[in-house]
Each structure stands twice: as structure tokens, then as C-alpha cells.
N, C-alpha and C positions, 0 to 999 in steps of 0.2 A: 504494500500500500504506500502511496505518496502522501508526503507531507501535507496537501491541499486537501487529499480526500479523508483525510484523520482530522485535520480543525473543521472540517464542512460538516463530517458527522456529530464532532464533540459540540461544535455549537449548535446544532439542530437540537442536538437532546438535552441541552441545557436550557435551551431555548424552552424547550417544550416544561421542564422542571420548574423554571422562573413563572412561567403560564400559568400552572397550577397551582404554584403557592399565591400568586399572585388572586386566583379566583376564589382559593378555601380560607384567605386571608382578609378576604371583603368583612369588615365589623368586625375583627377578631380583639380583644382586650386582653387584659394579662390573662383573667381567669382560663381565658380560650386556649392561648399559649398551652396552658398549663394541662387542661383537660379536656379540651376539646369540645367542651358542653356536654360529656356525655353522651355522644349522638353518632359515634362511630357502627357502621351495619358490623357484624363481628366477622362475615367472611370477608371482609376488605381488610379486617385487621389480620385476619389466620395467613390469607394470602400474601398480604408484604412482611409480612414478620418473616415468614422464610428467608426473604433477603435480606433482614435485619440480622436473624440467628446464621446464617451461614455465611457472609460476610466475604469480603474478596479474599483473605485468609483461605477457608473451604474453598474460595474458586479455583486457588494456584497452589498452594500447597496438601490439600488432601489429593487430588490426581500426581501429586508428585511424592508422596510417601508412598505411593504401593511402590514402587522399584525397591523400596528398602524395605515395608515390612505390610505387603500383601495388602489384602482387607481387612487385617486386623483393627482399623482405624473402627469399623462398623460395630468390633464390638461397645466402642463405646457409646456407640449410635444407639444400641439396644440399650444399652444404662438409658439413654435420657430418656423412653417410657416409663419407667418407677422415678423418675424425679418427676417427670410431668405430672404422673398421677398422682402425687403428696401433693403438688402447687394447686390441682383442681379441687383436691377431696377439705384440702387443709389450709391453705394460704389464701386462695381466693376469696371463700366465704370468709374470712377474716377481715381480708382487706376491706371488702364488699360491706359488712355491716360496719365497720367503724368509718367509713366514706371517707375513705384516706387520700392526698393527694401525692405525698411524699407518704411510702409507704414506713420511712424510719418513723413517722411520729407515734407508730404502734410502740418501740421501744420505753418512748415516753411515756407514753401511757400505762406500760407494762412495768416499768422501771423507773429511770429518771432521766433530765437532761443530760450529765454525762452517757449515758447508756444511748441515750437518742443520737447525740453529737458524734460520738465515735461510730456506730452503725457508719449515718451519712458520711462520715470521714473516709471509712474505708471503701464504702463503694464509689466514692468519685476518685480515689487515689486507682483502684481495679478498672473502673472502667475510662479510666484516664490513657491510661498505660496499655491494655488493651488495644480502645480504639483507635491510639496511634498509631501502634503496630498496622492493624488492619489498613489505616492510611498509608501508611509509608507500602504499604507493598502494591497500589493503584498509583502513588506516584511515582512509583521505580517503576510500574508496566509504563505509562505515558512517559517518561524520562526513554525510557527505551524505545517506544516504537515515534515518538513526534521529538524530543526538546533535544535530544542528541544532536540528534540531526543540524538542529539550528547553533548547535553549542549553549544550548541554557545552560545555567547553571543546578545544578539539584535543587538548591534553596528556593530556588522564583521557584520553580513546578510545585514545590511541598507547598511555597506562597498560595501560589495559583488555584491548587485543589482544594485548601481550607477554603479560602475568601468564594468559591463557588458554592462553598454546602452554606457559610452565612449566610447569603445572601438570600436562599430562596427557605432557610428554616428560620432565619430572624422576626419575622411578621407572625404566621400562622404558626408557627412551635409544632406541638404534637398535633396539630386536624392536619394540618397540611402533610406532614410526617405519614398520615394512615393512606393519603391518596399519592404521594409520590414514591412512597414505597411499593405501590401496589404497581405503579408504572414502571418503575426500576426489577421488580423481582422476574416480572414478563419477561425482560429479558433475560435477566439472569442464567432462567431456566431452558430458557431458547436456544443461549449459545452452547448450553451444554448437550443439548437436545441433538442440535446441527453438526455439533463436533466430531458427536458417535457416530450419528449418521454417516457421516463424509466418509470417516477414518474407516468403517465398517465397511462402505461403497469402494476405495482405494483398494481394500485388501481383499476384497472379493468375498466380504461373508455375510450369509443370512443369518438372522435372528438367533436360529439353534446355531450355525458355525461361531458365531461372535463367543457365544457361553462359553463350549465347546475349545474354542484357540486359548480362553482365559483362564480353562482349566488346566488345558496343559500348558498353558508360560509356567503354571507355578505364581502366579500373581494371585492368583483368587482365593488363595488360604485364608479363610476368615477367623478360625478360632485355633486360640493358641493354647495348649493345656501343657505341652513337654516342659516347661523350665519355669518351676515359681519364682524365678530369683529374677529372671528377664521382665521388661518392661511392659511388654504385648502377654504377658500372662492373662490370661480370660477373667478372673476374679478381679486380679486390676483394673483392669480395664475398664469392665462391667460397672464395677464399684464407683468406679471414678467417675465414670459416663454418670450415672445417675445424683452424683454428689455436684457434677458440673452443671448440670439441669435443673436440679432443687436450687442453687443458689445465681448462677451467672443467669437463670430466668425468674426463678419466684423471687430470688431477696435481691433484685436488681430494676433498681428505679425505672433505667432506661426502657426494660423490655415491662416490666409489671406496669408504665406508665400504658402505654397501647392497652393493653388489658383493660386498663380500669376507666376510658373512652369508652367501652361499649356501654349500653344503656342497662343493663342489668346482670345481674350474678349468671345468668341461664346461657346469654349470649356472650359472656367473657367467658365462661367454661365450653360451652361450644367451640367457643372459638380456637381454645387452648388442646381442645381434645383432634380437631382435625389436623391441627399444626402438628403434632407429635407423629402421629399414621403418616402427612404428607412429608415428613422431612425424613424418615424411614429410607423412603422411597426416591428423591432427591439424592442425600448422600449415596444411595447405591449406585445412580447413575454417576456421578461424580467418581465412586470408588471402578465402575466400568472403565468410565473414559479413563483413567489413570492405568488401570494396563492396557489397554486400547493405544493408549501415546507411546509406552515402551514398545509394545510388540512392533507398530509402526516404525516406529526409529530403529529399531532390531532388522526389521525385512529388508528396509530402504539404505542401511548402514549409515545413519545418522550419528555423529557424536554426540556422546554426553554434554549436557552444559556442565559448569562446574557447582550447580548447584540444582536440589529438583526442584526446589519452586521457578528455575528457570526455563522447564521443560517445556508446560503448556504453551507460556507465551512464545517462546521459540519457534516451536512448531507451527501453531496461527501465525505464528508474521513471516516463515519464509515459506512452507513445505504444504501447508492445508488449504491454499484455497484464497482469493477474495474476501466468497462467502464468509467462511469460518473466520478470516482475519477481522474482518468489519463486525462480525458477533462477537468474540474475542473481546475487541473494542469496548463493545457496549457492555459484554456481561462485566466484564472487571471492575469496569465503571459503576455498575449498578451495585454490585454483589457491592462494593466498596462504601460507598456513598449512601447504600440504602441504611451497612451499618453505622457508619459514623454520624449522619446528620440525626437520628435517634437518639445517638449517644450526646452530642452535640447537646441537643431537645434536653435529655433527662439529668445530664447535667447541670445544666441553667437552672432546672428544676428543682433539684435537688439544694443546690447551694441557696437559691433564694428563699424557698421554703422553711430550709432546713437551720441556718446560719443567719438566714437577712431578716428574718421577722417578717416575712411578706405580708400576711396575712393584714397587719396591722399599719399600714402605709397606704394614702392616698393611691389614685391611678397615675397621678403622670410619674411620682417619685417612684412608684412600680417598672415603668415603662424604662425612666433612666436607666433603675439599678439592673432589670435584666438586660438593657442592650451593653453596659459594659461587663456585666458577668459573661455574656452570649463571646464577646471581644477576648476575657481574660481566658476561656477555655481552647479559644480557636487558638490565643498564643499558645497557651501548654502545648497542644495537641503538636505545634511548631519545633516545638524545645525536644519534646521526646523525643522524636521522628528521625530529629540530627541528632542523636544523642546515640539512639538503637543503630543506625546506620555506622557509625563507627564502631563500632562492638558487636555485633550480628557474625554470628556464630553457626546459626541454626537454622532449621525452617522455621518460618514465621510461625505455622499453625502450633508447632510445639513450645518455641517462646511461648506464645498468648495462653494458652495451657498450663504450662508451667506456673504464669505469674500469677492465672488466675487461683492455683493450688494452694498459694501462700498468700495471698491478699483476699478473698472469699474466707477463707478459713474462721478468721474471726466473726465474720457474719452468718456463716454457718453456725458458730456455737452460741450466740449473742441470740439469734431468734432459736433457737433448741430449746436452747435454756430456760427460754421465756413461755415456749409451749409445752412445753416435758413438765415441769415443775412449780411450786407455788412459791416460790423463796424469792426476794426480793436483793436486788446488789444496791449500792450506790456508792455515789463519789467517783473520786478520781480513778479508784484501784481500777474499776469496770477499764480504762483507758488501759492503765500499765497491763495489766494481763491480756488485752489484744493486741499492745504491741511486742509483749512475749512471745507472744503462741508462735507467731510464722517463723522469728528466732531460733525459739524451741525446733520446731518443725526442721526445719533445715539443716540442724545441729543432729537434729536425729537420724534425717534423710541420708547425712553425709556420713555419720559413723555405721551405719545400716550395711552401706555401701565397702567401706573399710574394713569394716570388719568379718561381715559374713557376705560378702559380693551380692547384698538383695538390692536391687536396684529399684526404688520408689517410681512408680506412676505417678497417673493422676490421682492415686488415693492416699498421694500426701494430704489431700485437700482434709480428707476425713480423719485423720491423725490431726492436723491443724484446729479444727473444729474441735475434737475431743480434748485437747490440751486446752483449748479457748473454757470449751465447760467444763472441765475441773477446776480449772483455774475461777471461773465465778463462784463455783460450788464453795470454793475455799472462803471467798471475802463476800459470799451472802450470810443470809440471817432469815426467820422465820417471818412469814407475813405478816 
């Protein structure tokens, strides 16, 4: 693809992004921002949420983990139905009767201000960190297929992709956030759709041959039972899947905000229950096309990049096609941006609610304080970005993984604790023992490893959590 026919597509579809916040942002006020009035249909919200949960992250690096460790990625896929089902049966109705807008104020209410404060503390530090990862890897694809070219610099592109999710999530917040996600995940799902196809059409295989060639690469080993000490261990995994769903979805402002848009408990649980069955089914396709691009590059005698999140986009931009190039484009973009400007959204949300006293401030003083909170996130999101880029080690998807095992943790044990139990914490200690735990965690994770070679998953996250709840068990008191 040339340089003319990548900015003619990027601003068309921006174009069209700007349109519709532009039109779901007609009379919006802070509260709107905030909640969208309640009034979200709930399959508009099931259906962009997928783009929100699967993020450009899943776009480029889970089709690039199968060359190293198969399908085992799915098992944690299968965890996230047992966290789904705690967030429907248990977190929902929760949220739902106390008509929560920042879901930390449950804290408060269950505990006390510090217990509330440090909740909200740690999920915009998790989801800070997070969705800049997921940023920086939509402007490293645009860095590579458009600003190389011109010699940008990294900076202006990371510039460039913030100042575009402000722009059209600064007015309308979350309403706007339920309709332009739902335009972003169409694609998403398309390029992923179009990729298999192509790549399936190239190598000459039907439906049953595609299974079939994926059984025997050796790529489609899905469950791993041989070595509890390995990472892709099935309990791990499992475990961790469903520990990452219980908290990076129920105890997480950004994705429980969408939720709690819908007009009633029946249609946020609906909503919540399709989303879980549909993304199943998504990351399968996702974990296809990832042996689909090896065997591909295999037939063709393609080299390696020197990295796999650099596979997908390699392959779209020199060896698949137009088509697949120009989808490519748009999914990364969407899968990106659908999660970030969310995050973006629940951010804002969270800090003002949660820190600013929102509640209790005129409208315009409202309107101020969110557009430079809206400002001071887009910087962060900036600072990370360069920050990860010089130290990036890994693939993305397991960074964001990784940090969310240690930074969720406390919120994990923080609402446990609060539902498990009648014991009341307060003060400051609720603080020191949340920034113990991932400490702890880590300390544990790494003599684990030293000493009897068991290598931690994701189910650090749930060791992080337990240490968080003992640790309150310790400095509570009887109700």
C-alpha cells in the first residue's frame, strides 16, 4: 500500500469516528459523559465491548504467540466464562442496586474513604499502564506501514494517535464510546475474518483442510497438562483466565462503566452473558489465523521477523493482498482505539468521581475539571508509551498480562474481602497492605522460580489477591 492510500483510508475512518461522536454528543453534560443517561440498547454495548476486551494487543500478539506456545492462549479464554459468571450472578446486581457511577464508591460504602481511595488508585494506575501498552502497539503498526516512510519521528505518531481518541471521546464520554465502538469492532472482526479467508484461499484449503493442516503444524495444541512447573500449564492458565475476567472486567471502571449504561440489571446481564459465548469464538478465530500466518510463511519460505507481534502486520503489508492490507489497517486501528478511548472514558471517570468530589461542583466547574483530567490522562498514556518502548522485552499481550497480575491483585482482595466477610478495615493500613501485596507477590513469584523452577502465570494475580486478604484480615476488626 502507498502512502496516499493509508492517510485517505485513516482519515475517512476518522472522519466517520469524529461524525458520530459528534451526533451522540448533541446535549450531552457531565452526567452524560459519565453515564450515558442510562439508555445504552445492551446489544450495542455486548457488541463493541468485544473491541474494547480484545484490544489491538489480541489483534497482533495472540496470532503471534501460537509459533511459541500453540493454543494454549485459549485456555485462558475458557477461564474468562467462570469470571464472567461471578460478575453476572454477583457484581452486577451489586452495582445495579447501589446505582453506582464509579463502581469504587461500593468500597466506601462497605469500608471507608481510604479503602475507597486506594481501590480507585489502583485501577487507574492498571489501567493506565495497560492501555498504553495497547496504544503503543497501533502506533508502532502506523509508525511502520505510513510515518517511516515520511521519517516521523515515533513521538509525533504516539502524539498523533492520543490527540485523535480526544478528540472524538472529549464531548460525549461513554454514549459516544457505546456507538463508536460498535463501528470500530465491525471491523475488527472483518479483518480477521478476511485474513483467514485469503490465507486459506492462497494455500488451497477448504474449511475441513484448514483444521486438518492446523492439526498437523503442531500449532493447535490447546491444553497443556505435561509440566506443572511450565507457564501454559492448564490449571494456570484456567485459573488465571478466570481471575483476569473477574477483575480486568467486573472490578474495572473502564469496562463495568459500558455495563452500567444499559437501562436495567436484565439488559447489562444480557449483555454480559452474550459477550462471554461471543468472544469464545472470536479469540478462536484469532488463535486460527495465528497458525494460518506460520504455516503460510512456512510454504512461501518467509523469514521470521525478529519478533511475533511483528508477524501479522508483516505479512498484510507485503505478502496478503491489498485487501487484507487495507483490513489490517482498519482492524488495528479499531481493535486499538476501541480499547483505549474506553479507557480514556473510565479514567476521567474515575479520577473525577472518585478524587474530585464531582458530584458536589456546579456544571461549568465540572466541564473544566474533566476536560483537563481528559488532557492529564492523554499525557500519561504519552509518558508510558516512551517509557515501554525503550525496555520492551516481550510481546505486548504478555507485558499487559503480567502487569495486570500484580496491579489487579489488590482489587481483587479489597472487593473479596468486602463480599466474603462482615469485618470492617480502616485507615491508612487498608493502603500499606495493597501496596504490599504485589511486592509480596513478586518476591514470591521470583523465589518460586529459584528455587523449585515453578514458573508463575497468570495466577500470580490470585496469590496477589490472597496476600491482599490476609493482609486486611490482619488490621480489620468486628463490625
Amino acid at each position: 500500500m502507498n502512502s496516499t492510500l493509508i492517510v485517505f483510508i485513516l482519515v475517512a475512518y476518522f472522519s466517520i469516528l469524529i461524525g458520530i461522536a459528534y451526533i451522540t454528543s448533541k446535549g450531552a453534560d457531565s452526567t452524560t459523559f459519565f453515564t450515558g443517561n442510562r439508555q445504552s440498547p445492551w446489544y450495542l454495548v455486548a457488541f463493541g465491548m468485544i473491541g474494547a476486551s480484545i484490544s489491538g494487543v489480541t489483534f497482533v500478539s495472540v496470532p503471534g504467540d501460537v509459533g511459541n506456545f500453540g493454543f494454549a492462549y485459549f485456555q485462558v479464554v475458557l477461564g474468562y466464562l467462570v469470571g464472567y459468571a461471578i460478575i453476572i450472578t454477583v457484581l452486577m446486581p451489586l452495582y445495579y442496586r447501589m446505582n453506582l457511577i464509579s463502581i469504587y464508591t461500593y468500597l466506601e460504602q462497605r469500608f471507608d474513604p481510604w479503602a475507597y481511595k486506594t481501590g480507585a488508585f489502583f485501577f487507574m494506575v492498571s489501567r493506565s499502564i495497560g492501555s498504553a501498552l495497547r496504544l503503543y502497539l497501533a502506533a508502532t503498526i502506523l509508525q511502520l506501514f505510513l510515518f517511516d516512510a515520511w521519517g516521523v519521528p515515533f513521538v509525533v505518531t504516539v502524539v498523533t494517535t492520543i490527540l485523535l481518541i480526544w478528540v472524538y471521546t472529549f464531548r460525549g464520554g461513554i454514549k459516544t464510546i457505546v456507538y463508536t465502538d460498535t463501528f470500530q469492532t465491525f471491523f475488527l472482526v472483518s479483518a480477521v475474518a478476511i485474513a483467514v479467508w485469503q490465507i486459506s484461499s492462497e494455500l488451497g484449503l477448504s474449511f475441513s483442510g484448514m483444521i486438518h493442516a492446523i492439526q498437523e503444524s503442531g500449532y493447535g495444541k490447546v491444553f497443556f497438562w505435561d509440566d506443572p512447573m511450565a507457564r501454559q500449564f492448564f490449571p494456570k492458565q484456567f485459573i488465571g483466565g478466570a481471575l483476569i475476567a473477574l477483575t480486568m472486567t467486573g472490578m474495572d471502571q473502564e469496562i463495568m462503566q459500558k455495563n452500567l449504561t444499559c437501562r436495567t440489571l436484565g439488559d447489562a446481564q444480557k449483555n454480559m452473558f452474550w459477550l462471554s459465548i461471543i468472544l469464545v469464538f472470536v479469540n478462536l478465530l484469532f488463535l486460527t489465523l495465528g497458525a494460518l500466518l506460520y504455516i503460510y510463511s512456512s510454504q512461501k519460505g518467509i523469514a521470521m521477523p525478529t519478533t511475533s507481534d511483528q508477524l501479522f502486520p508483516m505479512l498484510a503489508r507485503e505478502h496478503l493482498g491489498l485487501v487484507v492490507g487495507i483490513f489490517f489497517l482498519l482492524g488495528i486501528t479499531a481493535s486499538s482505539y476501541a480499547s483505549a478511548d474506553s479507557a480514556l472514558a473510565g479514567l476521567t471517570t474515575s479520577f473525577c468521581i472518585d478524587f474530585l468530589n464531582f458530584k458536589s461542583k456546579n456544571e461549568s466547574t465540572r466541564q473544566q475539571q474533566k476536560f483537563y483530567v481528559h488532557i492529564g490522562f492523554s499525557i500519561l498514556f504519552l509518558i508510558i508509551i516512551l517509557i515501554f518502548r525503550q525496555i520492551n522485552e516481550r510481546s505486548v499481550i504478555d507485558a499487559v498480562l503480567q502487569v495486570a497480575g500484580y496491579t489487579y491483585g489488590p482489587l481483587l482482595g479489597l472487593f473479596s474481602f468486602g463480599l466474603i466477610t462482615q469485618r470492617k478495615v480502616r485507615g491508612w493500613l487498608v493502603l500499606l497492605v495493597c501496596v504490599l501485596s504485589p511486592a509480596l507477590s513478586y518476591a514470591f513469584s521470583y523465589y518460586a522460580n529459584v528455587a523449585f523452577g515453578y514458573q508463575f502465570s497468570y495466577e500470580i494475580l490470585g496469590v496477589n489477591g490472597l496476600i491482599t486478604f490476609v493482609g486486611l484480615a490482619c488490621i480489620s476488626h468486628q463490625k
